[in-house]
Biotite code that builds the C-alpha atoms (Angstrom):
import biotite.structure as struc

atoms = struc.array([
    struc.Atom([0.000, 0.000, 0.000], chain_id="A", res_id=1, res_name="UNK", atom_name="CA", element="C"),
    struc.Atom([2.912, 2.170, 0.539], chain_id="A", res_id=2, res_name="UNK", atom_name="CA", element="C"),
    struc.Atom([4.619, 1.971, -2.386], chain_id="A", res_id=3, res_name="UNK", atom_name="CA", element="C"),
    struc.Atom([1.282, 2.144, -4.112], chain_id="A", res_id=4, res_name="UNK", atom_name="CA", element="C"),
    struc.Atom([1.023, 5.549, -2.781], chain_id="A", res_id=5, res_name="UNK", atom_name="CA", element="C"),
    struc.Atom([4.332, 6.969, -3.108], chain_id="A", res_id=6, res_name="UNK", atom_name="CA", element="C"),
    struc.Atom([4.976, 5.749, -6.773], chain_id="A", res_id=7, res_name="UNK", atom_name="CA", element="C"),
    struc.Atom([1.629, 7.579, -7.431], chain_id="A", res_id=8, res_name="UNK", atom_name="CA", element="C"),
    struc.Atom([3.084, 10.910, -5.551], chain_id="A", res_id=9, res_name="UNK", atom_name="CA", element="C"),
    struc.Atom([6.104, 10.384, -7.880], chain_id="A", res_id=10, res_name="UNK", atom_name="CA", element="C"),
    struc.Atom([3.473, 9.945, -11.155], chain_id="A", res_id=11, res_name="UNK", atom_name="CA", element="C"),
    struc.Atom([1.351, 12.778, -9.947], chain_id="A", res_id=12, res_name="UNK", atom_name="CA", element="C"),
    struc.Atom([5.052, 15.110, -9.379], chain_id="A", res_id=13, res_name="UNK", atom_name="CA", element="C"),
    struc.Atom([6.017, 14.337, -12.800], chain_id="A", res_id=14, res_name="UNK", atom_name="CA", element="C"),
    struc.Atom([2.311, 14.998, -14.111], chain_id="A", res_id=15, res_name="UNK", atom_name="CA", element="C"),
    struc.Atom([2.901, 18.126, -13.047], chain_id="A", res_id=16, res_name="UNK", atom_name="CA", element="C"),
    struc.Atom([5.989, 19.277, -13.894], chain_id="A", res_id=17, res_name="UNK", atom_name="CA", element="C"),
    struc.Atom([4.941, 18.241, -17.434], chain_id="A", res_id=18, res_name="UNK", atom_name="CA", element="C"),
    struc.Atom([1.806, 20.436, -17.314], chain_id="A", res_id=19, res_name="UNK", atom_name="CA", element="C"),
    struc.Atom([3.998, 23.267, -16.016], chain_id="A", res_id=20, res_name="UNK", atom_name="CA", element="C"),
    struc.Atom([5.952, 23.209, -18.732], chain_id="A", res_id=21, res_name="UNK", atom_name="CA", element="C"),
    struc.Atom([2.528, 23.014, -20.959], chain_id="A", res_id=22, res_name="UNK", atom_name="CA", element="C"),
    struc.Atom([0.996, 25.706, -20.124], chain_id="A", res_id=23, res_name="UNK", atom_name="CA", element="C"),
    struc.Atom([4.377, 27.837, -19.904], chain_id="A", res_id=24, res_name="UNK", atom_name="CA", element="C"),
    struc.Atom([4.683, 26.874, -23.400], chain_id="A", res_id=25, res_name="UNK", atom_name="CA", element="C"),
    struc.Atom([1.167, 28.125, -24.124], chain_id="A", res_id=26, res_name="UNK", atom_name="CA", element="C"),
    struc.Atom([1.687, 31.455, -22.565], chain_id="A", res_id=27, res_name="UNK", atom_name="CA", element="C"),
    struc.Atom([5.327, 31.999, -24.609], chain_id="A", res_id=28, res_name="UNK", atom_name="CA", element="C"),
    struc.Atom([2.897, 30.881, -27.622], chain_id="A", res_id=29, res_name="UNK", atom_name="CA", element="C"),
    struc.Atom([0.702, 33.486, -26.610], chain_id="A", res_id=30, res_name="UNK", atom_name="CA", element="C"),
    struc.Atom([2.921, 36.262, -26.463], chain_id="A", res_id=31, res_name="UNK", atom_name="CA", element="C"),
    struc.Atom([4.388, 35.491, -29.781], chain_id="A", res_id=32, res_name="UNK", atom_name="CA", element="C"),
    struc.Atom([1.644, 35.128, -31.584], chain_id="A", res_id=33, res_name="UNK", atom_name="CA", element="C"),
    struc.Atom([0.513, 38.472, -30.260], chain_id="A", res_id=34, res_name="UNK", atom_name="CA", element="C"),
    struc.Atom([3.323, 40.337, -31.018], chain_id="A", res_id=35, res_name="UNK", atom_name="CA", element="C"),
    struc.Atom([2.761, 39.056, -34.273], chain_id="A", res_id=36, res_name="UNK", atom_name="CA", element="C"),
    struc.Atom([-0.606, 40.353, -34.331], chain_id="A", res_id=37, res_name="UNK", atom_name="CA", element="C"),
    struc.Atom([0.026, 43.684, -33.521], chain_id="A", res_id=38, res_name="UNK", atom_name="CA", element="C"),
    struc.Atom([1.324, 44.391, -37.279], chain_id="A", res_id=39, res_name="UNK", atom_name="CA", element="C"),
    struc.Atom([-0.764, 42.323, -39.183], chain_id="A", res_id=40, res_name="UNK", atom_name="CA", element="C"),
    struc.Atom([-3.683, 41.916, -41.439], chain_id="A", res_id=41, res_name="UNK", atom_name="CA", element="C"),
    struc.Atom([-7.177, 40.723, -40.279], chain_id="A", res_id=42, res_name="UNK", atom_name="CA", element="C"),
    struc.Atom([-6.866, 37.576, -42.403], chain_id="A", res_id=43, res_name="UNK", atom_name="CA", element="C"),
    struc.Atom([-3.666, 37.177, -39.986], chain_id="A", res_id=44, res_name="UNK", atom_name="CA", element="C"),
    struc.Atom([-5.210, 37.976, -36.555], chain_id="A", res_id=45, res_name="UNK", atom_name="CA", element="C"),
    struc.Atom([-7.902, 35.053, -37.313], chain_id="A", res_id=46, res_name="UNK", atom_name="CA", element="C"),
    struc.Atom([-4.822, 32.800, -37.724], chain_id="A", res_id=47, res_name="UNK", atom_name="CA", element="C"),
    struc.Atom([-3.429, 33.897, -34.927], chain_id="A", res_id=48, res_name="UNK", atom_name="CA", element="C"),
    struc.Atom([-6.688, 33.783, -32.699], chain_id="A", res_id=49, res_name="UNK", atom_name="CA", element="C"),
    struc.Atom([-7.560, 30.456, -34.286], chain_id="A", res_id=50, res_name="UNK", atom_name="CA", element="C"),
    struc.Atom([-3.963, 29.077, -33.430], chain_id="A", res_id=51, res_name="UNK", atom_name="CA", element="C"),
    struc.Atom([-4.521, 30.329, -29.575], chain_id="A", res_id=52, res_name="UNK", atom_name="CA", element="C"),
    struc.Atom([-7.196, 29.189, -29.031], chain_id="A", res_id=53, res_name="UNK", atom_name="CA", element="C"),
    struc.Atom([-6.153, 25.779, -30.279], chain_id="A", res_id=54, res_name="UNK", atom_name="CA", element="C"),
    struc.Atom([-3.072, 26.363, -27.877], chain_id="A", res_id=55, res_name="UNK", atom_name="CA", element="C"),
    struc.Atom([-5.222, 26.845, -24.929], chain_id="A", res_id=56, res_name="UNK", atom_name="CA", element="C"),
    struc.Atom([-7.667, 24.053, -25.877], chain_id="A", res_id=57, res_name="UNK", atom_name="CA", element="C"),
    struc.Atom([-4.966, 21.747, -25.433], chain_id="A", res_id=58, res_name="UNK", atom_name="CA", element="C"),
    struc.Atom([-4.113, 23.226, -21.962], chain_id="A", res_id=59, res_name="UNK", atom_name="CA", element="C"),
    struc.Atom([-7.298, 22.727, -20.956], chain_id="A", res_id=60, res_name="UNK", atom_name="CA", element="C"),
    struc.Atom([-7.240, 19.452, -21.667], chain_id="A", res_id=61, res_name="UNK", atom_name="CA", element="C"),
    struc.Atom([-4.250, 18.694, -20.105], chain_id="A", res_id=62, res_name="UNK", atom_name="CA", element="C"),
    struc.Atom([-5.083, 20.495, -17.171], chain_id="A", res_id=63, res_name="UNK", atom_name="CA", element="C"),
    struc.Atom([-8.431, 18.574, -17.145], chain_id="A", res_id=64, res_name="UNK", atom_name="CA", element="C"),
    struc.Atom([-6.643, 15.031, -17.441], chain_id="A", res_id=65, res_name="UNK", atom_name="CA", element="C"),
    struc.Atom([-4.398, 15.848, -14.560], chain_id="A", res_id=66, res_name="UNK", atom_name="CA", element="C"),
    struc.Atom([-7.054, 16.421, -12.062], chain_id="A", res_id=67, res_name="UNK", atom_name="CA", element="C"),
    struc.Atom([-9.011, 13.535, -13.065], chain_id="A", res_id=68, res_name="UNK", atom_name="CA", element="C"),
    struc.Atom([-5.655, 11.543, -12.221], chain_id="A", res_id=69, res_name="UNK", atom_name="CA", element="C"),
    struc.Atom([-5.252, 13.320, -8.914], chain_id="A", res_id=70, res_name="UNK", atom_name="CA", element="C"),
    struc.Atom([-9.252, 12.848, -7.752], chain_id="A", res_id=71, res_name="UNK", atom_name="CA", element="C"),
    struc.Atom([-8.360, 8.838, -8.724], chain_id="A", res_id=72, res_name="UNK", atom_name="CA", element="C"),
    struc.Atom([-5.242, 9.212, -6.881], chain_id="A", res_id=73, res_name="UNK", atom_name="CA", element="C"),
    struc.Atom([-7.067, 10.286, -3.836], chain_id="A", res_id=74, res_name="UNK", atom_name="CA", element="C"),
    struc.Atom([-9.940, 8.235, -3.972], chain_id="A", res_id=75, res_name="UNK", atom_name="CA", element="C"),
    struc.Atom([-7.530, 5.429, -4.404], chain_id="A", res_id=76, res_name="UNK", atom_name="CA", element="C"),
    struc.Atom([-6.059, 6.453, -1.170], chain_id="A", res_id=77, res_name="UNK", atom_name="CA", element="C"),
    struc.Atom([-9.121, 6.760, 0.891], chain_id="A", res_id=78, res_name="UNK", atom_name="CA", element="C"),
    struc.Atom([-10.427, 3.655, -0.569], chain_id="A", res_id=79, res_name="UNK", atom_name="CA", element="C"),
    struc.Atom([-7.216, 1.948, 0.836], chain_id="A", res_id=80, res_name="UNK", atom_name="CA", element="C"),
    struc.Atom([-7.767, 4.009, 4.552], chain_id="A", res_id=81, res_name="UNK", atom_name="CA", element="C"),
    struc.Atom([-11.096, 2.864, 5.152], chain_id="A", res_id=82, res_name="UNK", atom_name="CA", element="C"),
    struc.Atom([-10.460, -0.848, 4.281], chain_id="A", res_id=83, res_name="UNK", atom_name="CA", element="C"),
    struc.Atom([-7.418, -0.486, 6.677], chain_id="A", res_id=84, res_name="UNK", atom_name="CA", element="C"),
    struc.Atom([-9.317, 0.550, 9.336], chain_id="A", res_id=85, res_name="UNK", atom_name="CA", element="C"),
    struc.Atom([-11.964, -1.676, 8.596], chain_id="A", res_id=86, res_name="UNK", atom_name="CA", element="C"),
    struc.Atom([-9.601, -4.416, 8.974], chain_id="A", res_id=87, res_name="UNK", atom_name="CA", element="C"),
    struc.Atom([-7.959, -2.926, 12.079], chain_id="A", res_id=88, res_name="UNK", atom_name="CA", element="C"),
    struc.Atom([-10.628, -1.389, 14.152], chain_id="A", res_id=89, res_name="UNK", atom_name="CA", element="C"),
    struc.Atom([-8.759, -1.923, 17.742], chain_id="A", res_id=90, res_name="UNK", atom_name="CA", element="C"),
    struc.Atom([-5.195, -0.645, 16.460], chain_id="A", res_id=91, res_name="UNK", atom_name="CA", element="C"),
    struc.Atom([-6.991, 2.818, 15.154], chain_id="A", res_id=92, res_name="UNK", atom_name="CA", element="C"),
    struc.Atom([-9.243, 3.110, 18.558], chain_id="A", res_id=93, res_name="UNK", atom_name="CA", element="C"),
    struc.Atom([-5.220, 2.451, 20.593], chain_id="A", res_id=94, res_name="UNK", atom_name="CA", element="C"),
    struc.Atom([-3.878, 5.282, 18.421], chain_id="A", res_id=95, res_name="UNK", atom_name="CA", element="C"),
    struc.Atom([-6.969, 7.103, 18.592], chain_id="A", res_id=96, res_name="UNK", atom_name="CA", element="C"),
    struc.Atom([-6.705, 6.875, 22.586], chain_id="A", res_id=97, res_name="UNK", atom_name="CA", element="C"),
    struc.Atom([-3.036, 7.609, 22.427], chain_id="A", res_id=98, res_name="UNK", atom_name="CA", element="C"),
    struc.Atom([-3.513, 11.167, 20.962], chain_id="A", res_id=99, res_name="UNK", atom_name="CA", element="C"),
    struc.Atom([-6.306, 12.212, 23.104], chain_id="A", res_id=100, res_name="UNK", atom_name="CA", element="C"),
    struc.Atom([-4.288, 10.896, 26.455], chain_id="A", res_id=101, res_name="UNK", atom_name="CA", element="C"),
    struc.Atom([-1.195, 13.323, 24.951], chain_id="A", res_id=102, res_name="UNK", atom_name="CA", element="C"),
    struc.Atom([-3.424, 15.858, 24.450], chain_id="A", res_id=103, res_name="UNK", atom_name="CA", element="C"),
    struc.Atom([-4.917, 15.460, 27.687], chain_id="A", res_id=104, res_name="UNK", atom_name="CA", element="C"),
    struc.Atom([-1.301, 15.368, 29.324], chain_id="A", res_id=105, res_name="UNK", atom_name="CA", element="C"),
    struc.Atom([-0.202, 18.741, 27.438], chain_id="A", res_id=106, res_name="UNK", atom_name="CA", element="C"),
    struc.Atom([-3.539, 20.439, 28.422], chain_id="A", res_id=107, res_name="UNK", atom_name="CA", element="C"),
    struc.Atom([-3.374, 19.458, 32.054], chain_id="A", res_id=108, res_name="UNK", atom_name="CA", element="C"),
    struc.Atom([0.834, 20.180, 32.120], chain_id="A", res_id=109, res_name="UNK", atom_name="CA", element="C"),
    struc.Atom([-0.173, 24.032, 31.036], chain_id="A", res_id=110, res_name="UNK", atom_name="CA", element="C"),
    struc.Atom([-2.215, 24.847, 34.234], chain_id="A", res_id=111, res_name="UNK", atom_name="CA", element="C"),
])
């Protein structure tokens, strides 16, 4: 389960280094195309608009992919809590016990 969960970090840290780089590529795209705009003809600027928007369709895409793949990643991972404490009841009620007795201890310690 571990290793389930941190090879998914690692796929989810590279998922979004790529989209970084996506949608800094779309904004350089951007600006280029509207420099380019800014002495051209109006058969030009549709281009131009036509190729942006393209540009940013495929951002959006991207962008869209990636969260579906981090909502499964974190389903995935509260799927996998709640059968572990379905399986282990007693261990979660010990820890469960153990943090309210320590917080008990460091609220009584103050007075």
């Amino acid at each position: 389960m571990t290793t389930e969960l941190i090879a998914s970090q690692g796929t989810i840290h590279s998922s979004k280094e790529i989209l970084i780089k996506d949608l800094k590529r779309v904004v350089g795209d951007a600006d280029e195309l509207l420099k380019e705009v800014v002495n051209s003809s109006a058969e030009e600027f549709t281009a131009a608009r036509v190729k942006v928007q393209a540009k940013l369709g495929e951002a959006k895409a991207r962008l869209d992919s990636a969260r579906v793949a981090v909502a499964n990643k974190a389903i995935g991972a509260a799927d996998a809590t709640n059968a572990y404490a379905r399986e282990n009841p007693w261990k979660l009620i010990g820890v469960a016990a153990a943090v309210a007795g320590l917080f008990a201890a460091l609220l009584l310690h103050r007075r």
